[in-house]
N, C-alpha and C positions, 0 to 999 in steps of 0.2 A: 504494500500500500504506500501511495507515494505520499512527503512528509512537504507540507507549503513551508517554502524560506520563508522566516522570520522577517517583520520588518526591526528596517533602522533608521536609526538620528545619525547621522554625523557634527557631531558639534566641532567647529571648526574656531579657533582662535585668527583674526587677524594679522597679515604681516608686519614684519618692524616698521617701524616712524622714527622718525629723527626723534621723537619725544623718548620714546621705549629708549633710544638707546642711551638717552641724556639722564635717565632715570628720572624725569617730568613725571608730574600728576594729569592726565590726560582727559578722566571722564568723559563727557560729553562732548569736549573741543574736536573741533574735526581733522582734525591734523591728517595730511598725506601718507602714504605708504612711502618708504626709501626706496631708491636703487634697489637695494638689497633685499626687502619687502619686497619689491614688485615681482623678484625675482624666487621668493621662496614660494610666491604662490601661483607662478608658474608649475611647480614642484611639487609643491601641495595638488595640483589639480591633474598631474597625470598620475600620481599616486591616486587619489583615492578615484578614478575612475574603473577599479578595480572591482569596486563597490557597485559598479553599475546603477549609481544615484540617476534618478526622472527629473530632478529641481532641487533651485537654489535658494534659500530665503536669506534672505542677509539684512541686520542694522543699517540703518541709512546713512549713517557717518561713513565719512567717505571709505578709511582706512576698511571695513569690514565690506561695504558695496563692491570696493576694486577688487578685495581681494575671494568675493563672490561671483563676482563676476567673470573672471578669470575665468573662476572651476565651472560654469556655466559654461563660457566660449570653449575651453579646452575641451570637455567634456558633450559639449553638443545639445543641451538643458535648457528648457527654462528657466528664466532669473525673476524675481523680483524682492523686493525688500518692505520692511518690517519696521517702525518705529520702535516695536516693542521688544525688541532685541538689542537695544541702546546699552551702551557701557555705564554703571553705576554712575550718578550725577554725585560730584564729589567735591558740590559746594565751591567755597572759598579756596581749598586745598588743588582746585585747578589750575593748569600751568604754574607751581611751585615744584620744586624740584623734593625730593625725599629729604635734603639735608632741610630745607626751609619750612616743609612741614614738621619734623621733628623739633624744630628752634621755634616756629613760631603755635604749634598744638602737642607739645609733651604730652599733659594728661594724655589726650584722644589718642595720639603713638601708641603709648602703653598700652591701651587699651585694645587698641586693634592685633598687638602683639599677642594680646592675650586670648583671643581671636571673640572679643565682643562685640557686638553687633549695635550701629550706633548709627545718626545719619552723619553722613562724611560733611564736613567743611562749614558746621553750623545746619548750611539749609537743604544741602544733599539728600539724596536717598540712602536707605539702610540698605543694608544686602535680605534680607525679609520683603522691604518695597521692590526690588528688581526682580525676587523670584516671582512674586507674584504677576510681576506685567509678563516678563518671558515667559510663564505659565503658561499667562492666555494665551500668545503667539503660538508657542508649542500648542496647544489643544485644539487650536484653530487649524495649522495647519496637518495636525496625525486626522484632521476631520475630510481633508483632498487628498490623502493615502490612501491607496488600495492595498488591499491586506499582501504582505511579501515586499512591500516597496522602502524603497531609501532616499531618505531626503538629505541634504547639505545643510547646516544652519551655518550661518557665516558672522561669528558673532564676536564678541571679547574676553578680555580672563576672568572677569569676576563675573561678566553675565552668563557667560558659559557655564564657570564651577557651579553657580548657584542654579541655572536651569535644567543641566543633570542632577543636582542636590534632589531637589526636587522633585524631578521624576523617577528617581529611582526609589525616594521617603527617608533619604538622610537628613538628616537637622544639619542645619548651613555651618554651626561653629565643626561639628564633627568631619564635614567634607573638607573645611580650612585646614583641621591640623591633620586628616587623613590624607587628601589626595593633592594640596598644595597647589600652582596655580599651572593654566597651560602655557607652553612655549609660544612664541611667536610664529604661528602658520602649524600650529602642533593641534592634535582633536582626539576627542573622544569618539570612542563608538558605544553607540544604547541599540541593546536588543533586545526587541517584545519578548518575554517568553509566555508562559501561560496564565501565572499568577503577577506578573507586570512587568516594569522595566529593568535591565539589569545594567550595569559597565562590563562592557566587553575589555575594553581594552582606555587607556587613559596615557593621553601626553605622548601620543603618536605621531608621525613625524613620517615626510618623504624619504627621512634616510634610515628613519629605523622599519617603517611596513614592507611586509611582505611583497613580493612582484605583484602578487595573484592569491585575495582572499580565498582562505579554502570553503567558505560558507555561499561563495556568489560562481553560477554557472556560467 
C-alpha cells in the first residue's frame, strides 16, 4: 500500500546584509542583501530545490523578498510575500549596533540573555507578538497546500525560531536556549507527521544538505 509524502515548511533565514555583518540591530529596517547575501541565496535555492517546493512566501523587507525570490526564479515557483512574516520590531534598539544596545539597555541585555521574553527597544514586539502574526501567515498558507506538498517560507532568525516554536508546541524561551538562532541563508525543515509538526532537521545550509532528499521522488 502506497504511503502519501508528508508535507513540508521550509523555513528559510534570509541572506547576509551589511547590517548582519556589522553586528546592527536590524528588525524591521529594510536593509539590502550583500554581495555575499545575494550570493548564498543563489545556493540556498538550488539546494533546496531538492525539496521539490510548489511556492515561495516571503517577509516583505527586502532582505527576505530577494532572497525569496531567488529560490522562486531558481526553482521555477511561484512567489509572493507576507507582511506577516516580518522580523521582530525591535523598537529603539534599531540600527544600534550590539555594543550600543548593551551600553545604552543593560537591564533589557541581561534579560534577553537570560532568554526572557520582553518587547524589544521600549515599543517593539515580544517574541510571543511575532509568533503569533507568523502563526496566522503559516495557517493561512498550510490552508493553499495540498496534502504531500512543500512550501518555502523566506523569513528571518527570530521570526523563523519563533514560527517553528510554534508549530511544533515549544514554549519560545525553550526553543532560544534549545535550538539557538538560524544562519544566514540556513533553514529549517517541518514535517506533518500524524499527531502534528515535527523538526526534521535545523540550521541547514547549501553546504551542509544533502544533493538529493531521501524523502522527495
Amino acid at each position: 500500500m502506497a504511503v502519501d509524502a508528508p508535507s513540508r515548511l521550509i523555513v528559510l533565514r534570509h541572506g547576509e546584509t551589511s547590517h548582519n555583518a556589522a553586528g546592527v540591530w536590524q528588525g524591521q529596517l529594510d536593509s539590502p542583501l550583500s554581495e555575499r547575501g545575494l550570493a548564498q541565496a543563489e545556493a540556498a535555492a538550488e539546494a533546496l530545490a531538492a525539496f521539490a517546493p510548489v511556492r515561495v512566501v516571503a517577509s516583505d523587507l527586502s532582505r527576505a523578498a530577494v532572497t525569496g525570490e531567488t529560490v522562486a526564479r531558481v526553482d521555477g515557483i511561484p512567489f509572493s510575500t507576507d507582511e506577516r512574516f516580518r522580523e521582530i520590531h525591535a523598537g529603539a534598539w534599531q540600527g544600534l549596533t550590539g555594543d550600543e544596545v548593551r551600553a545604552g539597555y543593560p537591564e533589557d541585555m541581561d534579560r534577553l540573555l537570560r532568554g526572557e521574553d520582553f518587547r524589544r527597544g521600549g515599543h517593539g514586539e515580544s517574541v510571543a507578538d511575532v509568533a503569533v502574526r507568523c502563526r496566522a501567515g503559516v495557517d493561512a498558507l498550510l490552508d493553499e497546500l495540498a496534502p504531500g506538498e512543500c512550501a518555502v517560507i523566506a523569513t528571518h532568525g527570530v521570526a523563523g525560531r519563533a514560527l517553528a516554536a510554534d508549530l511544533v508546541g515549544i514554549d519560545q524561551r525553550t526553543s532560544w536556549i534549545a535550538l539557538g538562532g538560524l544562519g544566514n541563508c540556513h533553514w529549517a525543515e517541518l514535517v506533518e507527521g500524524r499527531v502534528g509538526w515535527r523538526i526534521q532537521t535545523w540550521n541547514q545550509s547549501a553546504q551542509t544538505a544533502p544533493a538529493r532528499h531521501p524523502g522527495v521522488a
